[in-house]
C-alpha positions, -999 to 999 in steps of 0.1 A, spaced: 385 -286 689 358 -287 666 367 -305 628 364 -281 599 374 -281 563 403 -257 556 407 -239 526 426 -212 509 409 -192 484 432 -171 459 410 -146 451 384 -119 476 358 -128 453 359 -164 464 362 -161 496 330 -138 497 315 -163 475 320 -192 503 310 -168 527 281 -166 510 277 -200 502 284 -214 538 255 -192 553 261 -168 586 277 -189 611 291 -216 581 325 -204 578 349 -182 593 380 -162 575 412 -167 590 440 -138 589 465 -143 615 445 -168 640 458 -158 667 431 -150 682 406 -173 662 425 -206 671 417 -197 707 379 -197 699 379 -228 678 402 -246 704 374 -238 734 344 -246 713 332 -207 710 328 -210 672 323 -242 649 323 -233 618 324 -261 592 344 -246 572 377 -217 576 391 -197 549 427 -190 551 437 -152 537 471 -156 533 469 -160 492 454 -129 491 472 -96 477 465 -78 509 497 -82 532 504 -42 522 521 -8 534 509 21 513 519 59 516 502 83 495 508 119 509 514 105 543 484 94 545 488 54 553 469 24 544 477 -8 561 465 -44 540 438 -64 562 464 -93 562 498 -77 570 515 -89 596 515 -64 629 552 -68 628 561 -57 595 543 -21 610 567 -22 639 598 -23 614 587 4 592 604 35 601 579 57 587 553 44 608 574 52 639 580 83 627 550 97 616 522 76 635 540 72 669 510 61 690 497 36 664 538 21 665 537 22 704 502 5 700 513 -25 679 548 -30 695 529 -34 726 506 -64 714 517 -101 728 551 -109 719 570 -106 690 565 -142 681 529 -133 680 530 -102 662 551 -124 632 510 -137 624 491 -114 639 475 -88 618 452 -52 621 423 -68 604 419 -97 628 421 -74 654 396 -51 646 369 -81 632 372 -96 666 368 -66 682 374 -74 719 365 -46 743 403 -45 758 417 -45 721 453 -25 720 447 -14 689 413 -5 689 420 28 708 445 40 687 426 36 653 399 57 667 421 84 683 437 83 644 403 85 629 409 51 612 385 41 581 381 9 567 374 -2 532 350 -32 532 345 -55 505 317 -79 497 294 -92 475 282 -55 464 318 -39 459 337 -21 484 323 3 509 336 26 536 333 29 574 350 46 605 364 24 630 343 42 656 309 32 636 327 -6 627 329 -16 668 294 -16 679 302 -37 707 319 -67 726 331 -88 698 302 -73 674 307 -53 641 287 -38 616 305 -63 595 280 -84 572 286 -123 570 297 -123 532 320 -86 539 361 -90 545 381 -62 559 401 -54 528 427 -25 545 425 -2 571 434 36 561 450 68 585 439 103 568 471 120 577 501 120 599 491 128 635 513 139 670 494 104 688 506 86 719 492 54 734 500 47 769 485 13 791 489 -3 822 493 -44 829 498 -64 860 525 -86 834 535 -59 805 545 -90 779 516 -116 790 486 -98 798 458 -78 783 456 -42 795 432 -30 822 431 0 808 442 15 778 449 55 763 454 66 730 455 109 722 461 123 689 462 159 678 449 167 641 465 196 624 447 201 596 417 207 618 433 217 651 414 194 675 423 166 698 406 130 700 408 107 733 400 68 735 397 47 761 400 8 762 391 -17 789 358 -4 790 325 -22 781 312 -26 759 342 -16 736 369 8 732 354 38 728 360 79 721 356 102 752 348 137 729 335 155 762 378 149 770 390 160 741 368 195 739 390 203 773 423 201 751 429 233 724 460 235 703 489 214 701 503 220 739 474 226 764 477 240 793 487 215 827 451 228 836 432 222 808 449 184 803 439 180 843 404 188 831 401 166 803 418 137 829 393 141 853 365 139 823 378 109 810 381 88 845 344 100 851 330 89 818 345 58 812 318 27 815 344 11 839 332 -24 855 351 -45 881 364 -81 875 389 -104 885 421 -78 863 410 -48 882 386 -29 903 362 0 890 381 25 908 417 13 902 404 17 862 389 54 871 423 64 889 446 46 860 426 62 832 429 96 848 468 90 852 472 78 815 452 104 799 478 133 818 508 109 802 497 105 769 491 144 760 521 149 774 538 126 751 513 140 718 539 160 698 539 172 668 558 150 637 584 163 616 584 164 583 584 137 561 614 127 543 611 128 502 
């Protein structure tokens, strides 16, 4: 591993102002690092300097509404106890009960996951099937952007060098399901990945896909073949048999193209059948 100067910053505007300071490439925030100390341990980044986030006021749960905003720096696991998450958001619960272990999940947080944006990312998929926004913050204020325009690719944002991920918000309470496959369900990364979710303020499905190159990505020719809350068996065969044929599947050494078409075509049928509408929430 690489030396590097490790700091804490209490403040966002200091960290953006070492960002800033340190040049693109110069320093690197650190959330959870459990994906970070990976990279630094192998010599894919050197950065002469990481920022630690943990002083900052952004390990946060919000509900307003039931819509839900989750803090940048929260741990994934403090998601996975909230009962209100499971309750209304069940696919985004399944997602992040599903990442690593629960060791992991004690330091692993939403933000990380989605700045590293890794093309099998479990959470990925289930923030764009939610219609996730971020709120960005940098050197200019704070801004706005969709998690679908955020990914643009493997381990590539739209994220600028002095910008942080500041908290990650759902618009409203939606049936969801995620559903993946493994070759070692606590170990591995997924070979594929399927997230659904039904909106019912505007009556229309979303699909996502992960495992796919160059990232996780929406399949909206899918989600047209679903109407209303409980399709039809034929219509959800339809949007199946879409997905597996539009995925941008390649083979490697965790699975073969096919296996991924046949898996994704499997997972899509599961996961609308497990889409159901939430009940009310709770005063």
């Amino acid at each position: 591993m690489a030396t590097f100067d490790l700091s804490a910053p209490e403040s966002p505007e200091a960290v953006v102002a070492a960002l800033r300071a340190a040049g693109p490439g110069g320093a690197t925030p650190l959330a959870g690092g459990t994906d970070l100390l990976f990279d630094l341990d192998e010599g894919r980044v050197a950065p002469a300097h990481v920022l630690s986030l943990r002083r900052l006021p952004w390990r946060t749960l919000d509900w307003v509404a039931g819509a839900l905003t989750v803090g940048s720096t929260l741990p994934l696991r403090a998601l996975e106890d909230d009962p209100q998450v499971r309750t209304l958001y069940p696919g985004l619960y399944e997602a992040v009960r599903n990442v690593g272990s629960v060791a992991l999940r004690q330091r692993a947080t939403m933000g990380g996951n989605v700045v590293r944006s890794a093309p099998a990312s479990d959470l990925i998929p289930i923030l764009l099937a939610l219609d996730a926004e971020l709120d960005l913050f940098g050197p200019q204020g704070s801004r706005r952007l969709s998690v679908d325009r955020f990914v643009i690719g493997s381990r590539r944002t739209e994220l600028r060098p002095d910008e942080l991920v500041r908290s990650i918000r759902f618009p409203e309470p939606r049936p969801s399901a995620f559903c993946w496959q493994r070759v070692r369900p606590s170990n591995d990364i997924s070979q594929v990945a399927v997230a659904t979710a039904y909106s019912p303020s505007d009556r229309t499905w979303r699909v996502a896909v992960g495992g796919v190159q160059p990232r996780p990505r929406l399949l909206p020719e899918a989600a047209r073949e679903l109407t209303g809350p409980d399709p039809p068996p034929a219509a959800v065969g339809r949007a199946a048999a879409v997905a597996a044929a539009r995925s941008p599947f390649v083979s490697d050494r965790r699975a073969s193209e096919e296996y991924r078409r046949r898996l994704v075509a499997s997972l899509v049928e599961r996961a609308v059948g497990l889409t159901r509408p939430a009940p009310p929430r709770s005063a």
